[in-house]
C-alpha positions as CSV (number, residue, x, y, z in Angstrom):
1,X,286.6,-113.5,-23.3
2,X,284.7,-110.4,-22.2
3,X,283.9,-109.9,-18.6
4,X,280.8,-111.2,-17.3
5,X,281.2,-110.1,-13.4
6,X,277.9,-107.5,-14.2
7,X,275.9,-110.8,-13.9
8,X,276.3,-110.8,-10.2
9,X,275.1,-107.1,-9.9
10,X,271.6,-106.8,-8.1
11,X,269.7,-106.2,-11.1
12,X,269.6,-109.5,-11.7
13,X,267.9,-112.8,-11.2
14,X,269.3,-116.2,-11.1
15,X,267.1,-117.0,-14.4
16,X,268.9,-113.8,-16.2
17,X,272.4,-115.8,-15.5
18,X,271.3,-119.0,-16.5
19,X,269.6,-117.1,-19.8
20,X,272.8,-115.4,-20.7
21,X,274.4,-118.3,-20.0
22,X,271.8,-119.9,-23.1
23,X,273.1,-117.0,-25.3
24,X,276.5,-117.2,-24.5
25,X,276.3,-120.5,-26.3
26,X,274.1,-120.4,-29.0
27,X,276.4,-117.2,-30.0
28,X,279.6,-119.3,-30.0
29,X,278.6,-122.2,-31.6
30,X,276.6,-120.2,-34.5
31,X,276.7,-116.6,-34.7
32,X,280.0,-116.1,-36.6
33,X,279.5,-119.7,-38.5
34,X,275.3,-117.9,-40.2
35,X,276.8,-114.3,-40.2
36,X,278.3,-113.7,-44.2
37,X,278.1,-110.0,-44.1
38,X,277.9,-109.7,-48.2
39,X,274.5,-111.6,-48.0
40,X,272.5,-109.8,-45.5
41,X,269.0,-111.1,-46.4
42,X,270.4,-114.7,-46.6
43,X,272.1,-114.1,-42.8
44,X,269.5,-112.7,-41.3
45,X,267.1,-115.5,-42.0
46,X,269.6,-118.0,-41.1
47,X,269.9,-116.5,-37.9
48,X,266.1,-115.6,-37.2
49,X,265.3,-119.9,-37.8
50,X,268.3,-121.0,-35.9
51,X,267.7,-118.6,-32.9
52,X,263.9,-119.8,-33.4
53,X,264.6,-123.0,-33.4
54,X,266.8,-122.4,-29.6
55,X,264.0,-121.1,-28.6
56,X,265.9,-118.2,-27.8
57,X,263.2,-115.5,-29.6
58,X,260.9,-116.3,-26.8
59,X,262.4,-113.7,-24.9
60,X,261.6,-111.3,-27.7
61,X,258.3,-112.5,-28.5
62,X,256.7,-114.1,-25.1
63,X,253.8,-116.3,-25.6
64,X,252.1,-114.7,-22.1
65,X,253.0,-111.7,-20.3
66,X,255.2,-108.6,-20.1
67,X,258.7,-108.5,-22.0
68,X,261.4,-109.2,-19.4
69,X,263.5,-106.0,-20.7
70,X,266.6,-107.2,-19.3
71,X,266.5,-110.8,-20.5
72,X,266.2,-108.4,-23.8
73,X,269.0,-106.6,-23.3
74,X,271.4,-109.6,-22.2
75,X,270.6,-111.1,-25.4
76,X,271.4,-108.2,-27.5
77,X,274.5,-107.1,-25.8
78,X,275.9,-111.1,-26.2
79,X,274.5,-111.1,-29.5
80,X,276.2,-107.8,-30.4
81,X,279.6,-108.6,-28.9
82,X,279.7,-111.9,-31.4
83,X,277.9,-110.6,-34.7
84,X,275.7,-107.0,-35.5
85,X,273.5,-109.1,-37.7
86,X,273.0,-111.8,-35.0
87,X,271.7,-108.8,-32.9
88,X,269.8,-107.4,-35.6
89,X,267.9,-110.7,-36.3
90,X,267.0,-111.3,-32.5
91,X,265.6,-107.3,-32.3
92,X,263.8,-106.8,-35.3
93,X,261.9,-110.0,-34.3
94,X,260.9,-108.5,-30.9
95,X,260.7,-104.5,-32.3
96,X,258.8,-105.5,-35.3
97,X,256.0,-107.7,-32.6
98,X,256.3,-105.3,-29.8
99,X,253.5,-103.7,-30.2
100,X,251.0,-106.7,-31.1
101,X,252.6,-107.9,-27.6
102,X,251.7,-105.2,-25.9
103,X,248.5,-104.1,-27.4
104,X,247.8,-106.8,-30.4
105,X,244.3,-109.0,-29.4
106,X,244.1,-112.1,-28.9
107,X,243.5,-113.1,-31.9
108,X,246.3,-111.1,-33.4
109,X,248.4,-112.4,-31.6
110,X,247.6,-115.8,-32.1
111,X,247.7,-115.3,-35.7
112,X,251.2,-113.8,-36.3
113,X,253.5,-114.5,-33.1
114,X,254.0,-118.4,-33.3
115,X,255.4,-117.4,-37.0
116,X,257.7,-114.8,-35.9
117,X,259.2,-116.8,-32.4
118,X,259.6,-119.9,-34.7
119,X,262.1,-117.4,-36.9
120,X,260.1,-118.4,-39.7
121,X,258.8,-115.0,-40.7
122,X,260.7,-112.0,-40.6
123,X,259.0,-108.8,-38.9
124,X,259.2,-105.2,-39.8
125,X,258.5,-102.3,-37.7
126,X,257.2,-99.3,-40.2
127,X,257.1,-96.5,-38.6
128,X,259.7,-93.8,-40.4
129,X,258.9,-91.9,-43.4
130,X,260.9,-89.7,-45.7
131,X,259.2,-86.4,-44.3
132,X,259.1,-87.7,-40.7
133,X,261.8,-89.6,-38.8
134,X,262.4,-88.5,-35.2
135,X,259.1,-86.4,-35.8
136,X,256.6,-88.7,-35.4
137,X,253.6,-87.0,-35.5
138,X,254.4,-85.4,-38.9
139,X,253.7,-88.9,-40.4
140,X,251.7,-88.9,-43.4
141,X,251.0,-92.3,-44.4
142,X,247.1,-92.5,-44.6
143,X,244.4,-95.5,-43.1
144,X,241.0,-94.6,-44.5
145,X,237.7,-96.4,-43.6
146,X,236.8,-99.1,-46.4
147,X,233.4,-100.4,-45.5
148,X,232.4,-100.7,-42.1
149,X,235.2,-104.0,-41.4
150,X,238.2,-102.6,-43.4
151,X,240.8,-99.8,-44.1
152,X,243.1,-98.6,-46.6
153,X,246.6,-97.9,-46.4
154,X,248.6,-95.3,-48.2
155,X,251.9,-93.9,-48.5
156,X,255.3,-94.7,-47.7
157,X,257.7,-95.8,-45.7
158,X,261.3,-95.6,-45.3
159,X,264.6,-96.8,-43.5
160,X,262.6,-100.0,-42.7
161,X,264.7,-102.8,-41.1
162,X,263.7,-106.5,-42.7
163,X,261.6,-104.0,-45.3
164,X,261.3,-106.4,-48.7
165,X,261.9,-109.8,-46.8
166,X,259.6,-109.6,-44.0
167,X,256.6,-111.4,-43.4
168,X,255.3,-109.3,-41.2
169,X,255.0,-105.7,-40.7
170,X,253.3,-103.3,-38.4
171,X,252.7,-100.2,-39.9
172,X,251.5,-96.3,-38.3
173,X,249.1,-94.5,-40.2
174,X,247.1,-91.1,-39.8
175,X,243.4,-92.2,-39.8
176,X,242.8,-88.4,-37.9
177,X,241.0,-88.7,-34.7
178,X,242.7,-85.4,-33.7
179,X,245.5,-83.4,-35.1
180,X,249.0,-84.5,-35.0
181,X,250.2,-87.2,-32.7
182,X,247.0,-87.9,-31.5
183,X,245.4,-88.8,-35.0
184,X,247.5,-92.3,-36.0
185,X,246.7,-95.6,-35.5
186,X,248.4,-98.6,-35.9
187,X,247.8,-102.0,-38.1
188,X,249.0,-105.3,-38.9
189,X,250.0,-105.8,-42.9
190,X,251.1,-109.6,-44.0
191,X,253.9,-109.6,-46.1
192,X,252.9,-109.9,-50.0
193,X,249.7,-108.0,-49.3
194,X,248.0,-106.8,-52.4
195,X,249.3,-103.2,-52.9
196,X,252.8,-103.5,-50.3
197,X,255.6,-102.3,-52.7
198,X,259.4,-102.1,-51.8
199,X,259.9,-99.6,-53.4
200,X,264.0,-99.2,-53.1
201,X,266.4,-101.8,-51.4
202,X,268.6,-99.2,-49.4
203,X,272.7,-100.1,-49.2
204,X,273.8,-99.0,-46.0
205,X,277.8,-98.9,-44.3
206,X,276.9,-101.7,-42.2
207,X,274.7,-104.2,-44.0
208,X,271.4,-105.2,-43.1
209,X,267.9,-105.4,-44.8
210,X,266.7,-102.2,-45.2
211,X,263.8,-100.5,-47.3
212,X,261.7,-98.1,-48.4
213,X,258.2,-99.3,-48.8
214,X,255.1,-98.2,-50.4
215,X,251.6,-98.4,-49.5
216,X,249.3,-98.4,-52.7
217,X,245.8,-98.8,-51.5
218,X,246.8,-102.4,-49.2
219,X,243.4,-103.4,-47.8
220,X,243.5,-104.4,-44.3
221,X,240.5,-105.8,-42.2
222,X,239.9,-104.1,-38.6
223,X,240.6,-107.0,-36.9
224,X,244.5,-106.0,-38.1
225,X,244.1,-102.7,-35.9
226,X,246.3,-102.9,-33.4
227,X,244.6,-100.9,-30.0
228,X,242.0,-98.6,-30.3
229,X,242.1,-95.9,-33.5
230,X,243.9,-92.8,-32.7
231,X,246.6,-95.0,-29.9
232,X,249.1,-95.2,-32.6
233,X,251.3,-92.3,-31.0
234,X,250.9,-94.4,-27.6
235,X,251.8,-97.6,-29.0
236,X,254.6,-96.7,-31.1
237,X,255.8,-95.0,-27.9
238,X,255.4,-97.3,-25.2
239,X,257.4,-99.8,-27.4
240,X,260.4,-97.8,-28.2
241,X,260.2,-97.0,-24.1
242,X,261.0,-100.6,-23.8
243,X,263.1,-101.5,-26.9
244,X,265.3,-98.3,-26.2
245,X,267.7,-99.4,-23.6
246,X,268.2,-102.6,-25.6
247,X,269.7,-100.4,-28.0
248,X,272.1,-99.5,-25.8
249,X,272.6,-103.0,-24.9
250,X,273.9,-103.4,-28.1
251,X,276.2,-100.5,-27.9
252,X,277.6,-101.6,-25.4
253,X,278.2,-105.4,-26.6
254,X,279.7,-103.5,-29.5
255,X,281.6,-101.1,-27.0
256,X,282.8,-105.0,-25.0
257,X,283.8,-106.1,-28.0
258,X,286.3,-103.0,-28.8
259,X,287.6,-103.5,-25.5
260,X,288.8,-106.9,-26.2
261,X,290.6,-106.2,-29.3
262,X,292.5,-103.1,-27.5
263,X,293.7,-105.5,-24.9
264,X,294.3,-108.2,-27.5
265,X,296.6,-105.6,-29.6
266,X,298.1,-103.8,-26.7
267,X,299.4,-106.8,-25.5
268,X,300.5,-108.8,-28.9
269,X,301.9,-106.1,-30.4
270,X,305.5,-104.7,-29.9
271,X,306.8,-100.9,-30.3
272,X,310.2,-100.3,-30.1
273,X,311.1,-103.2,-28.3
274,X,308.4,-103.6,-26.0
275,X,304.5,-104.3,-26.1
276,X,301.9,-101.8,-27.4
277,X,300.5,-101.9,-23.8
278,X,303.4,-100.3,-22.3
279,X,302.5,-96.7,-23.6
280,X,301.0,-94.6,-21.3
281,X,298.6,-93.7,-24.4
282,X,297.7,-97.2,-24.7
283,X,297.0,-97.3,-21.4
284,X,294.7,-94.1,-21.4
285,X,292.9,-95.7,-24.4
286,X,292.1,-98.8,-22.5
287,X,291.2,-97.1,-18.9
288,X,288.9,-94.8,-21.0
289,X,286.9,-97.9,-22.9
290,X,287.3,-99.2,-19.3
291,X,285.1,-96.8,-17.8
292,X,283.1,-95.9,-20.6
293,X,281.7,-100.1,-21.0
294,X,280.9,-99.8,-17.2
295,X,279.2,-97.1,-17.1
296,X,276.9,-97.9,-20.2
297,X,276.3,-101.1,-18.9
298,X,275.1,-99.6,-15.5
299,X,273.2,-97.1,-17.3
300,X,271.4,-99.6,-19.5
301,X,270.7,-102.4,-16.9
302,X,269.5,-99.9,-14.6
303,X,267.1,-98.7,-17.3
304,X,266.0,-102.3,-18.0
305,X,265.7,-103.0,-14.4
306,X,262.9,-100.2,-13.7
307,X,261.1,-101.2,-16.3
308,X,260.6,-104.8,-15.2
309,X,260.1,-103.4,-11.9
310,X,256.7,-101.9,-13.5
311,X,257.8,-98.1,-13.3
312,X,255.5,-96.4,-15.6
313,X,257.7,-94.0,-18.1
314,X,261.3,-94.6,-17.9
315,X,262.2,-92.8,-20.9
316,X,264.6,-90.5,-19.4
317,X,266.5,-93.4,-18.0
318,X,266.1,-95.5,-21.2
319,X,267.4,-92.4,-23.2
320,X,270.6,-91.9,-20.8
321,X,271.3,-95.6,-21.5
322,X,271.4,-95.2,-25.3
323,X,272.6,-92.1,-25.5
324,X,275.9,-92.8,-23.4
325,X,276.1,-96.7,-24.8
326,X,275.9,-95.5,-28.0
327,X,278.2,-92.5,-28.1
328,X,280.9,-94.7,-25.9
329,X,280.9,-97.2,-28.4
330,X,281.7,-95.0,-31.5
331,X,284.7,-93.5,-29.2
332,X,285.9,-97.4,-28.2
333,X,285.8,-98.1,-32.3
334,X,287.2,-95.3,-32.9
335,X,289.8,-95.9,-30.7
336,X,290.4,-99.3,-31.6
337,X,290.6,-98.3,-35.3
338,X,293.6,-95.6,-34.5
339,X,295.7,-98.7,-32.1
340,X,295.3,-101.2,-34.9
341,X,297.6,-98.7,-37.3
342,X,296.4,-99.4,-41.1
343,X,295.0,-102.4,-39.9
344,X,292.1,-100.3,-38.5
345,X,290.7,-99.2,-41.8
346,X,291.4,-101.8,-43.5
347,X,287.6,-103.3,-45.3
348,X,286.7,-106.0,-43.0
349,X,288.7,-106.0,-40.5
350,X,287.9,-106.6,-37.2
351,X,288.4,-103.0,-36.3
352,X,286.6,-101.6,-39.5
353,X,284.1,-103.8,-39.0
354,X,283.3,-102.2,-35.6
355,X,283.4,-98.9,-36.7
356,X,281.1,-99.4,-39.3
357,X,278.5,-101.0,-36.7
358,X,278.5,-99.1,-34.5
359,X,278.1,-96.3,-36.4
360,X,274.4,-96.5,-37.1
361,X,273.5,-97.0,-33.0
362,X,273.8,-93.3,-32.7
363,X,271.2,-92.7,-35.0
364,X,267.9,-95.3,-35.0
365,X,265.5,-95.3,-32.4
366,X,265.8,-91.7,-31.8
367,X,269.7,-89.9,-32.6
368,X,272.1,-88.9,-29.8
369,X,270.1,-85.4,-30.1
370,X,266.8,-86.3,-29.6
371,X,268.1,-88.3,-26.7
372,X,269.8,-85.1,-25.8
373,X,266.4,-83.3,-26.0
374,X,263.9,-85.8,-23.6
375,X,266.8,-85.9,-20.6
376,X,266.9,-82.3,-21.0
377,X,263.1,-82.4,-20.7
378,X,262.8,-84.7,-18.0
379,X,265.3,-82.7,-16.0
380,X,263.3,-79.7,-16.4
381,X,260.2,-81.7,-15.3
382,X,262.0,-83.1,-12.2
383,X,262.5,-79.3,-11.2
């Protein structure tokens, strides 16, 4: 049972105890039983209804007011430590919405939240492409003016989470205001639209559904605009601010669950007469996760804790969260791979399993470099 002694730390409420307790339960009684890891689509929409049906994605996607960013992160990091794809279905809900959330009207959001809280349709966040990943403003995916009431979308998109099953996808394109970052907007496309083409079903180490998709000519009415044209850098932005530091909740749910199985091997398993545990290695493997899970889940709930607070840019906090959570967790797998002997790298195994979910962390939402590159930034700034 992982520690949960964090919940008493001063970041949180009395609500944010009682909601992990909410998570803490759900997870237990269904995230391993809806998690088959050879049918990712299958999974993840098992898990998007059932957590719908909890009520649980109304943390992700709120029916009134601000995202509670450490509710968020409580739920991923529980999630996380129980199944990746549990995790992955509770995100992509709340990534994949952010933005209508936050900037979506009224009527937006009226027409495609209820859908996506109730787990009933999948949502997709479309932002990468294959010329532009941590670059954002080198995206080249086009909106044109159709008519005075509609645009047109073109181009493609790739490494899109829930791409070819989602119901629901916001999508950044140049519609050139101004050059570069200042010239995107972003839109609402419905799954199915006329013109929406998944284009390649990508296999990835850890599964998930993952695409590339293409935009041929997919007519969307204005209404669809989310915020005003040439806000798409702003939007796009201001949601990864706050889905960031879940990613390192994640991590470090991952990073919690590594822990456990060191301690669970160290102290099962015997070498020359004696337990595992009783290395000074072992010991040193275990003190290092130790730390390393502490000081990524300070980092992160201290990052989700400003943000609720209502501080404007935490982006250099939210980056020190994920990259540390992130990087911690690959060196807990890692190290939990090695203990377990051939066990570790054996397909499927607890251990391999880790590895290979973690793995990704350290890439999406912005890789350990370009982390690397806004705290350097900030620090410079703070100067």
């Amino acid at each position: 049972m992982a520690d949960t002694s964090f919940l008493d730390w001063p970041f949180f409420e009395a609500r944010h105890r009682e909601f992990a307790a909410e998570v803490e339960a759900w997870a237990v009684a269904n995230a391993d039983r809806l998690t088959e890891h050879h049918d990712a689509d299958g999974s993840t929409r098992a898990l998007a209804r059932a957590l719908g049906e909890s009520d649980l994605l109304r943390m992700a996607v709120p029916e009134s007011g601000a995202l509670d960013v450490r509710s968020l992160c409580l739920a991923r990091e529980i999630l996380a430590r129980h199944s990746g794809l549990a995790d992955f279905a509770f995100a992509m809900q709340g990534l994949g919405t952010g933005p209508i959330t936050l900037f979506g009207s009224e009527e937006l959001k009226r027409l495609v939240l209820p859908g996506v809280r109730a787990g009933t349709t999948l949502a997709a966040f479309a932002l990468s492409e294959p010329e532009a990943g941590s670059d954002v403003a080198a995206l080249a995916t086009t909106a044109t003016r159709d008519g005075n009431a509609h645009w047109r979308i073109e181009g493609e998109k790739t490494w899109i989470s829930n791409g070819g099953i989602a119901g629901s996808h916001v999508v950044f394109a140049r519609t050139g205001e101004a050059p570069g970052a200042r010239g995107l907007t972003a839109f609402w496309v419905p799954g199915g639209a006329p013109g929406l083409v998944t284009a390649e079903r990508i296999q990835v180490s850890a599964p998930h559904p993952l695409a590339r998709l293409r935009f041929e000519g997919v007519r969307v009415p204005d209404a669809h605009r989310i915020g005003a044209p040439g806000d798409g850098f702003k939007i796009a932005m201001a949601t990864l601010d706050v889905f960031r530091a879940t990613v390192g909740a994640a991590a470090l749910g991952f990073a919690r669950r590594g822990l456990d199985l060191l301690l669970h091997r160290a102290t099962t398993r015997k070498l020359f007469g004696a337990p595992l545990f009783d290395q000074q290695m072992t010991q040193a493997a275990i003190a290092d996760a130790a730390v390393d899970v502490e000081a990524a889940a300070l980092l992160t709930y201290r990052a989700a804790w400003l943000k609720d607070q209502g501080t404007p840019r935490v982006s250099r906090e939210a980056s020190m969260a994920k990259l540390h959570a992130t990087e911690a967790a690959g060196r807990i797998a890692d190290a939990c791979a090695q203990l377990h002997g051939g066990q570790g790298v054996v397909t499927d195994s607890a251990p391999e399993l880790l590895t290979r979910e973690v793995r990704a962390l350290r890439v999406y939402e912005g890789a350990s470099e370009i982390q690397r590159v806004i705290i350097a930034r900030a620090e410079r700034e703070r100067m």
